[in-house]
C-alpha positions, 0 to 999 in steps of 0.5 A, spaced: 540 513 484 541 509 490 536 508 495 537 508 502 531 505 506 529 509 513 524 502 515 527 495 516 528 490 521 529 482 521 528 477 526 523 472 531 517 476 533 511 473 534 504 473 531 508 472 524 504 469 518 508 462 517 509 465 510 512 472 512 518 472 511 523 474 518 530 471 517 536 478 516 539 473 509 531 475 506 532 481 507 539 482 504 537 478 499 530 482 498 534 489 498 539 485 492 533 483 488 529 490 488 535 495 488 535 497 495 543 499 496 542 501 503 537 501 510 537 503 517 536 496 521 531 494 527 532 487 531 525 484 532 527 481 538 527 488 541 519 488 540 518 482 543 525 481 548 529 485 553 530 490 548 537 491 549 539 484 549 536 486 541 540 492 540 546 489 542 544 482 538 543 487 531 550 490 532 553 482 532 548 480 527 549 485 521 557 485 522 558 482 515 554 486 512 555 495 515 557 496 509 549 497 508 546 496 513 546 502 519 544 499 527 537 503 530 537 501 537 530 501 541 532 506 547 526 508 553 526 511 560 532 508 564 528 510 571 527 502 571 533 500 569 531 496 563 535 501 559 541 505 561 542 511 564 543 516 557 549 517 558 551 511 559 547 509 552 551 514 549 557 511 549 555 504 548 552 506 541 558 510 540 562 504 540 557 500 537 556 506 531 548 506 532 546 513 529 538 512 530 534 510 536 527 508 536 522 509 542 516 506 544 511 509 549 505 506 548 509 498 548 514 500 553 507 503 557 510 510 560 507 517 557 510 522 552 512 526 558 518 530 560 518 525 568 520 520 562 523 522 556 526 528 560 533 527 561 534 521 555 531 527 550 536 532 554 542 527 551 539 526 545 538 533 543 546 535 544 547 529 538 542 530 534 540 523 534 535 522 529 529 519 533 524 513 530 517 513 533 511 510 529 504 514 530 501 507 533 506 508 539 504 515 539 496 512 539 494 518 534 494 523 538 496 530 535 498 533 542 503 527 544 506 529 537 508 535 539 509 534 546 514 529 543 516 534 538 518 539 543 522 536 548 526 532 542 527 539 539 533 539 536 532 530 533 530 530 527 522 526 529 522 521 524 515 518 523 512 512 521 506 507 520 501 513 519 497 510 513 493 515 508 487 515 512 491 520 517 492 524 512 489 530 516 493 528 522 500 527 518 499 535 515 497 538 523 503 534 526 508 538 520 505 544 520 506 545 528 513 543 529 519 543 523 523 537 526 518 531 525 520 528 518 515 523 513 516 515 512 511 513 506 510 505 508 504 506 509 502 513 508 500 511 500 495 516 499 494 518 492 500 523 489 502 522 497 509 524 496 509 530 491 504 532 496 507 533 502 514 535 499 509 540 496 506 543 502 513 541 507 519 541 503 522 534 500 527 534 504 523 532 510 520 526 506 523 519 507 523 512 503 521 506 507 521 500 505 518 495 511 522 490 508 523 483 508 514 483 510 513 488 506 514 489 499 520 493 497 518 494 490 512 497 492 515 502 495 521 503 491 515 505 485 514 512 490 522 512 486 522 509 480 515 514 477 515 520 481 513 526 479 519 530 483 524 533 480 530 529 479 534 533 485 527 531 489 527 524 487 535 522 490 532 526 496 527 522 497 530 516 495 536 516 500 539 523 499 535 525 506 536 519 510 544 519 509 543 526 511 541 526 517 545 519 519 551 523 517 552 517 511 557 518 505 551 517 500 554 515 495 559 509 498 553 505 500 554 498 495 552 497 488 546 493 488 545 487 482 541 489 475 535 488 474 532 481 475 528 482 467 526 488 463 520 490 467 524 492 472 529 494 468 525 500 465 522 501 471 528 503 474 529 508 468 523 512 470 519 508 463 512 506 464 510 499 463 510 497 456 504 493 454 497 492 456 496 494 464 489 493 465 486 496 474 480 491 475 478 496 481 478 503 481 474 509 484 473 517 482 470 522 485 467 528 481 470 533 477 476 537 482 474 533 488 479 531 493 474 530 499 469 523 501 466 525 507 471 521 511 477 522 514 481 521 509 481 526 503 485 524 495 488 529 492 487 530 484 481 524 485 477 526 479 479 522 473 483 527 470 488 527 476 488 518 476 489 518 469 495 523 469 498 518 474 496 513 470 500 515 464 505 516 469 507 509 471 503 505 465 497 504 467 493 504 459 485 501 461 481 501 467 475 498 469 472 505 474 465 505 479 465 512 483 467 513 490 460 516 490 456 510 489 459 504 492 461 507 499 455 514 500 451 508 498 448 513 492 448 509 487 443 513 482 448 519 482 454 514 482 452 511 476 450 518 473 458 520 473 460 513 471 456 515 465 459 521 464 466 519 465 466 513 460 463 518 456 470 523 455 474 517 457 471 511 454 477 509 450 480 507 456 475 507 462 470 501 463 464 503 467 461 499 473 455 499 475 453 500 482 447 497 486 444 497 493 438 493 494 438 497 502 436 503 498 433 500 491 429 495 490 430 489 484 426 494 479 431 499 479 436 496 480 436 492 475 434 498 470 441 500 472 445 494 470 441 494 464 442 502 462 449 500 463 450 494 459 447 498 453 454 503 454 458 497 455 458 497 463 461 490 464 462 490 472 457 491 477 459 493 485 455 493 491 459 494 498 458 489 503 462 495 508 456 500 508 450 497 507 451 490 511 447 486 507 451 478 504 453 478 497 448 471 497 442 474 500 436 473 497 436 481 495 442 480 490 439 474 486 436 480 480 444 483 480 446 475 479 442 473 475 443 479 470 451 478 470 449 470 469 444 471 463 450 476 460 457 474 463 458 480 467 463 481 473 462 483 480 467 486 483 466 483 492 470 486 497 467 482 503 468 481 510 475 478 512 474 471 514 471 465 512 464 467 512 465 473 507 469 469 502 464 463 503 458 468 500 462 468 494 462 461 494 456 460 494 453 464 489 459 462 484 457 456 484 450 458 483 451 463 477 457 460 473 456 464 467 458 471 472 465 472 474 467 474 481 472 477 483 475 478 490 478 485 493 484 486 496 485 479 496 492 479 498 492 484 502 494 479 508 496 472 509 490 469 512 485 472 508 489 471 502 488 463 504 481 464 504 480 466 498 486 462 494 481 456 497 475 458 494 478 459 487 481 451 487 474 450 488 470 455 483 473 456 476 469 464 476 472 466 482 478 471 480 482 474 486 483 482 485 490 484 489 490 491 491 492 492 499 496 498 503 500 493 507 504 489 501 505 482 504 512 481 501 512 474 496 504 473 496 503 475 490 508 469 488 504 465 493 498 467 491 499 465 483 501 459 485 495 457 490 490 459 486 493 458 479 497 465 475 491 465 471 486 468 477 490 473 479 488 480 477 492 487 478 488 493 481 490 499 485 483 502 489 485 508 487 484 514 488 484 511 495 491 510 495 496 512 490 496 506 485 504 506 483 505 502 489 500 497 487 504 496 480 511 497 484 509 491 488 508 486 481 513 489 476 518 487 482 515 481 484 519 475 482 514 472 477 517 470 470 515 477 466 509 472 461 506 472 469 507 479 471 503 480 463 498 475 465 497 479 472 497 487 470 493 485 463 491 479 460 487 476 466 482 481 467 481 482 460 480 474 460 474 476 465 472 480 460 471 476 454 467 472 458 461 477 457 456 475 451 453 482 449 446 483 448 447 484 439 453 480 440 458 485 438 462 487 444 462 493 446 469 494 449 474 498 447 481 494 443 485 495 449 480 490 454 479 485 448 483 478 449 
């Protein structure tokens, strides 16, 4: 099965992490190493340049390699003249072999309107020239989607950067108009994909990588452990993309074997072999999909995580419900965490949630006590919701139970210095606990942060989970803060967690390293814990 990606780009642009990767040989090379056989390219100096001078600069600069890679122009208005007339512009992108566009309305400053897009989307339509266009570019707006829709009638509208909590917006979009098609970047809610291909048709679902500054191998997973049928999958996967670029799917190149037998077996479909442990899970009540928010997970309740689990080879869990953290109901979280870890105790771990804005340090410490008695190893409270820091006085009863016993929270903190700073100091002031920090490498500069409190505290422990996928730091983030620190988690049912496990199996880690970061670190965290009567409550699959 080759995979032909609808979503890269390469070159100088601004506001870029030092650590990002940008150069056209690292995305070559990226595309090698995680099995991407061929993509449609975007220059980045369009973005942040005169966008033709980048649209012509593409077509030089990826000669060598038009085996595989496919020019995608950024085209606008050309009332200014910094575009070409249509007519003029198809020509030069006959001549150039450019069979995709990308238009910018919100960038370029000009309205989804026909007094702008009129005539471009006339000239458009008669070659039926797939147009990219991301949600962003759009300002969310379902009537521009439309509009947008409308006037490009007969252009395949291919739509990227929604994310999972446009969920709502991505299916009204679909619904209302045939010829708008799905990029899955970011679009990583829970069973995303099928759902979609579900509702619309495979065949309007499309693979996109983001590479080289996202993770290819997180993408590659929606592929690797789908739930389609195989004709679905090799739609998916490139078959669609080369359809409506009128591309041989089958010359694009061979892509080099697999770099060691992780990947090797995930290509085959296989699920991970070994231990795989989600330090950071929720779950929603039996046939549950809704939150009270704008994003809804379909199949959320633990019956549907497991079944993807099982899917992709995620063995163990460490579960707090939706419920209790973030609706602040930490009571009625827990009471379902308990019900949970009853039927499914051989594999899920519960943790207890606390919330001193709505319990006091009595009943809070009632909960971590009635979860210890069932072998409960984490705690949760929710900095987002209830704003209060994790070194506020009102948390010293939860820290100092986890302390007495060696417990573990679980912390997703505010996202600069302060917020790491109070896991810091609370770390330091309760060494016998262990403290992990959520979402630690979902981007290069609280990723620092958080490497910078680990070399400074042993107990802090960096959890990974994050929808962008910064390419290469999970690499980056095993050798600043140690391997030994570093720990798998998929924040599902949020987002689905085939990304998350795709993004580290197809990182360049040594398989040893990968083990330690799916599995064997956090059951490390766990061996920590010194149970009341001294006999672990764990089950074998989290013991070290």
């Amino acid at each position: 099965m080759k995979i032909f990606d609808a979503l890269v780009s390469y070159g100088p642009c601004s506001w870029r992490p030092t650590q990002e990767k940008w150069r056209l040989a690292d995305l070559v090379a990226d595309m090698d190493y995680v099995g991407i056989s061929g993509a449609l390219v975007r220059h980045a100096q369009c973005y942040s340049h005169d966008a033709m001078a980048g649209n012509r600069r593409l077509v030089k600069e990826i000669a060598a390699e038009r085996e595989r890679l496919f020019p995608c122009w950024v085209v606008g208005p050309h009332h200014m003249g910094d575009f070409p007339t249509p007519a003029v512009l198809l020509r030069e992108m006959d001549k150039c072999g450019v069979r995709a566009v990308q238009i910018l309305p919100a960038r370029h400053n000009y309205p989804v309107h026909e007094d702008f897009l009129g005539e471009l989307a006339a000239a458009l339509n008669e070659r039926q020239v797939p147009v990219l266009v991301y949600n962003e570019d759009m300002h969310g707006n379902y009537e521009a989607w439309k509009t947008l829709c409308g006037m490009f009638h007969n252009c395949p509208i291919i739509m990227a950067g929604s994310n999972w909590g446009e969920w709502r917006l991505v299916d009204g979009c679909m619904r209302a108009v045939p010829n708008l098609y799905l990029l899955f970047h970011r679009f990583q809610g829970h069973r995303a994909v099928e759902e979609i291909a579900a509702r619309f048709g495979v065949e309007r679902c499309l693979f996109g990588s983001g590479l080289p500054q996202m993770s290819g191998g997180a993408a590659r997973a929606f592929v690797d452990w789908s739930f389609l049928p195989q004709g679905g999958v090799s739609a998916f996967a490139g078959g669609n993309l080369a359809r409506l670029l009128g591309v041989k799917l089958s010359a694009l190149p061979d892509v080099p074997a697999a770099a060691d037998p992780v990947m090797a077996a995930a290509r085959q479909g296989k699920a991970v072999a070994g231990r795989v442990l989600d330090a950071h899970c929720h779950v929603l009540d039996n046939g549950g999909c809704g939150v009270g928010a704008g994003y809804v997970m379909p199949e959320g309740d633990a019956a549907g995580i497991l079944r993807v689990f099982d899917r992709c080879g995620i063995n163990g869990v460490a579960m707090m419900t939706w419920q209790g953290p973030v609706g602040l109901d930490a009571a009625a979280g827990n009471e379902l965490m308990h019900r949970i870890v009853k039927k499914h105790g051989e594999r899920v771990l519960g943790v207890t949630s606390v919330d001193p804005l709505h319990q006091d340090k009595a009943t809070m410490l009632r909960a971590l006590r009635q979860g210890l008695r069932k072998g409960f190893p984490g705690i949760k409270p929710y900095w987002p919701r209830n704003r209060i820091a994790y070194n506020d006085a009102l948390y010293d009863p939860c820290w100092e139970f986890a302390n007495k016993y060696g417990l573990y929270a679980l912390l997703h903190t505010s996202g600069d210095r302060s917020g790491v700073a109070s896991v810091i100091d609370i770390a330091r002031r309760y060494p016998d606990a262990s403290f992990l920090i959520a979402h630690s490498c979902g981007g290069w500069d609280y990723a620092e942060l958080v490497a910078e409190a680990c070399q400074a505290v042993p107990n802090i422990y960096a959890e990974i989970t994050l929808t962008p996928v910064p390419n290469g730091i999970i690499e980056w983030m095993c050798g600043a803060a140690g391997v030994d620190r570093v720990l798998f988690g998929t924040d599902a049912p949020m987002r689905d967690p085939r990304p998350q496990l795709g993004w580290v199996v197809n990182s360049r880690l040594s398989v040893a390293d990968k083990q330690r970061v799916l599995g064997d670190n956090f059951a490390a965290v766990l061996a920590r814990i010194k149970w009341p009567d001294g006999k672990s409550l764990l089950p074998q699959l989290f013991k070290g």
